[in-house]
N, C-alpha and C positions, 0 to 999 in steps of 0.2 A: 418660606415664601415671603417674598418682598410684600411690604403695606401698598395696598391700593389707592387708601389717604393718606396723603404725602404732608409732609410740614405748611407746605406753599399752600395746602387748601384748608388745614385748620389756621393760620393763618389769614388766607382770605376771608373766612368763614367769621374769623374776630373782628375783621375790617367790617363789614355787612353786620353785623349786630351793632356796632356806633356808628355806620352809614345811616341805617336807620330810623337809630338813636337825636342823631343831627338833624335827619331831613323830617323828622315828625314835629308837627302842630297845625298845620293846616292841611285837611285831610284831601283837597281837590288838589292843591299845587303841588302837594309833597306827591303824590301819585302820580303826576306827572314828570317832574322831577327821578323817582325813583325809577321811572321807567326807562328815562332819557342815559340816566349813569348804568344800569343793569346793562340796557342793549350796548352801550361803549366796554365797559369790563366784559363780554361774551366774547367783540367783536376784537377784541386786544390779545385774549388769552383763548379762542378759538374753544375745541371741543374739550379739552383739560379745564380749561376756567368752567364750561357750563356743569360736567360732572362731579368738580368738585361742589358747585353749587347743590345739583339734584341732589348727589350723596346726603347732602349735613342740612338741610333746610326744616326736615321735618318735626323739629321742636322750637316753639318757639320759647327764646330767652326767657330763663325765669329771672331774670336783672329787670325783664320789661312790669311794670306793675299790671293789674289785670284790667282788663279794659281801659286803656291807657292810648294814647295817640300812636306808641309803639307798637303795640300788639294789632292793632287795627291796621296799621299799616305793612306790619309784618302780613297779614294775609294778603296785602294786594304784591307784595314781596312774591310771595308763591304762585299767584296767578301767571303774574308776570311772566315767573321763572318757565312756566308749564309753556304760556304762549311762545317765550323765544325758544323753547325747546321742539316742540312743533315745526318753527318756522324754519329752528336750523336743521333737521330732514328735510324739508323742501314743501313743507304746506304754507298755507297761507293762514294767520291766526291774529285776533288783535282782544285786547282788554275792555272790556266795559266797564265804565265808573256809574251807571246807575245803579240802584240801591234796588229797586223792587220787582221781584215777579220775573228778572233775569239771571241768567248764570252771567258768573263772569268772564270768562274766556269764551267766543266762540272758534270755531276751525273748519277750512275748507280744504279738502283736496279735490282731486279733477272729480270724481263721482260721488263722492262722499262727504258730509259736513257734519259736526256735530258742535256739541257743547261742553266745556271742560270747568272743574273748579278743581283747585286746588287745596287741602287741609294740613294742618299742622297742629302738635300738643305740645303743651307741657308736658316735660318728662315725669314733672311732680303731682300730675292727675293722676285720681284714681281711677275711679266710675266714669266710662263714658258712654252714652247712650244711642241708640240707632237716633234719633235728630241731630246729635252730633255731625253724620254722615250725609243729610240730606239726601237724600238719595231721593225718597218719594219728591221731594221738591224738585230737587234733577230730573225728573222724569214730566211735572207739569210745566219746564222751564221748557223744554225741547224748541215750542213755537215754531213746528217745523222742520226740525232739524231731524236727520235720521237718529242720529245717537246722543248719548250721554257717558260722558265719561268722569268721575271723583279718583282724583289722585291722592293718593295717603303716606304717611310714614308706613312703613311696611311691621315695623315691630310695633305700630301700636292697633293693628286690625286683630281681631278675633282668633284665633288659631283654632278651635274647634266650633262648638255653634253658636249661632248670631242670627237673628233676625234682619240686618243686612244684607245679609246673603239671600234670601228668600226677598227681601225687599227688589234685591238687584237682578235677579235672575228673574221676578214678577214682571220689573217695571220697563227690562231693557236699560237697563244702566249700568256701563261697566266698573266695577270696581277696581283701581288700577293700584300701582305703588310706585315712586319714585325711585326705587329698584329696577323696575320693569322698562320706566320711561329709561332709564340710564342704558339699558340693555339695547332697547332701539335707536338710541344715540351712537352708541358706536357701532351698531350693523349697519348705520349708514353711512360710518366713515369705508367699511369696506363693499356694500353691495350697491349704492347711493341711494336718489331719494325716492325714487320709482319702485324699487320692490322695498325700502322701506313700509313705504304709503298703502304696500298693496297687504303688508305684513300687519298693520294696523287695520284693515277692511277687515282681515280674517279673526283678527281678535274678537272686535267688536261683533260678527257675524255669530259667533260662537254662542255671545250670552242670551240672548232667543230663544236657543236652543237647551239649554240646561232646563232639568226639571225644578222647578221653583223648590229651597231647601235650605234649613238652617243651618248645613254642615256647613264647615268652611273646606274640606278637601272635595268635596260634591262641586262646589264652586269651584278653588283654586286648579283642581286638575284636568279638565278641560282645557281653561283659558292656558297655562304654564305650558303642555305638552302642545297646544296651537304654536306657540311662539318655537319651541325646542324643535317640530316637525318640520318646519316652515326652511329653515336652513340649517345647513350643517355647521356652520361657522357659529351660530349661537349658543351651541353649546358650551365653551370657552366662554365666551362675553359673560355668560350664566353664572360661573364661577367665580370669576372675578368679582360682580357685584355680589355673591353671596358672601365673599371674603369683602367686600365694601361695606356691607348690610353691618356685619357685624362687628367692624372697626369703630360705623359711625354711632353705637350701641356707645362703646364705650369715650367716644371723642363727645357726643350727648352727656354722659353723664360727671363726666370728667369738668365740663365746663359749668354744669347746675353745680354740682359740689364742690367747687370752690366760690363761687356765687356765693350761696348759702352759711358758706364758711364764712367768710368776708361779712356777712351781715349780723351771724351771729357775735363775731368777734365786735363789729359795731357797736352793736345794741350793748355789750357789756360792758363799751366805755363809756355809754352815755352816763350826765349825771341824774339825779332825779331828775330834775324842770326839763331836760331834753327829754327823758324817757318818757313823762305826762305828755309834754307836747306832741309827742311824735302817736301816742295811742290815742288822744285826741283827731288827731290827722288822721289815721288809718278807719277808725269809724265814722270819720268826714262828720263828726258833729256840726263845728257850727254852719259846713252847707246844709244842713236839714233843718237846723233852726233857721237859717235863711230864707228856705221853699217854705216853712209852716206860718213864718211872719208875712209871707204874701198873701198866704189865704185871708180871703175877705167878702161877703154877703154878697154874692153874684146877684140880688133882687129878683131872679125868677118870679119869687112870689109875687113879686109886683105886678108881672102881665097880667089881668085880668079883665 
């Protein structure tokens, strides 16, 4: 069997890790900015440019430091990606840059709206937790809306039990995977955006209906056998990204590992005075003694 991930999109995929890298430090302009270049790369390279996006998006860079102007930006990266993915099946979808008490993606079809967020990991996390997933926050974000949707790296959700799943199946929030949205990507190239849209209704219809549970196949099998039922053509698409799922497994770990490689090889040519400097830095000392030399007698005590 031929690779599904082809050179041109771990390729692209190096390109969009220093596109990112570039457009980060001011976090309202740069998000504009990344949206303006995402929607021209989509609209250049059609439905091949967007998949190879969905495929490889869901870890972010471990080049990026942690909470870093990159990483923060890498999520509005994935929002993005979720909304033009939306918009090229034929709904209507746009990003939000507010910060509080919103999701970020919302999406409209003719009968139907919801709200989408998009997530992404390090490969090199270990532990990660149901607020990782937001889900119950998905759920008071709605304001509205009929649904809720969290789209995820597919290899990095639960495979057996999770309080997620009982979260999602409680709260009406679909748990999705970047697998999945790729899957209705190309049923659109062949059924369009109509029974797309109406193949998304039934998803979403689904999770309501589950009995609230920590299993992840109680969950996963429902919604999976919605989408497999729905058309006979997606049975193939299926495949296909299962054989994507698990290329982008190893085109993820391939590029942290040489990462890492590179740094360690770094570090061991530093000399002393760079290696102090550089652990000095990493514990951001002297920004803490920066914040602790501000403190200074607020005089409360003086109202009286």
């Amino acid at each position: 069997m031929h690779n599904v991930i082809t050179q041109e999109a771990l390729t692209r995929r190096a390109h969009w890790v220093e596109e990112i890298r570039r457009l980060s430090g001011n976090f309202g302009d740069d998000t504009d900015r990344l949206k303006l270049a995402l929607e021209s790369d989509i609209q250049r390279g059609g439905a091949g440019a967007l998949l190879d996006h969905l495929r490889l998006c869901g870890d972010i860079p471990e080049s990026y430091g942690h909470d870093s102007s990159e990483e923060k930006l890498y999520s509005k990266y994935t929002d993005t990606l979720i909304a033009q993915a939306f918009r090229f099946v034929g709904l209507k979808s746009l990003v939000l840059t507010t910060r509080a008490d919103v999701a970020d993606v919302e999406v409209f079809a003719q009968t139907y709206s919801f709200i989408a967020d998009g997530k992404a990991f390090r490969l090199s996390r270990t532990a990660k937790n149901q607020k990782d997933f937001k889900v119950q926050a998905m759920h008071r974000w709605k304001h509205g809306k009929d649904y809720a949707m969290v789209v995820c790296p597919i290899y990095q959700l639960p495979t057996k039990s999770s309080q997620i799943y009982q979260q999602a199946s409680a709260s009406n929030v679909c748990l999705f995977t970047y697998s999945h949205l790729a899957v209705l990507i190309s049923f659109s190239l062949f059924e369009g955006g109509k029974r797309t849209e109406a193949l998304i209704h039934e998803i979403f219809k689904v999770i309501p209906t589950l009995n609230p549970s920590k299993d992840a196949a109680a969950y996963w099998l429902p919604l999976n056998r919605t989408m497999l039922a729905f058309s006979s053509r997606i049975s193939d698409l299926w495949q296909q990204e299962k054989q994507a799922s698990v290329e982008s497994i190893a085109a993820a770990k391939a590029e942290g590992l040489a990462f890492l490689a590179q740094e360690r090889e770094r570090i061991m040519r530093m000399s002393h005075d760079e290696a102090v400097a550089a652990l000095l830095k990493v514990h951001k000392i002297e920004n803490r003694i920066a914040v602790i030399q501000t403190i200074s007698d607020n005089r409360l005590l003086d109202i009286r």
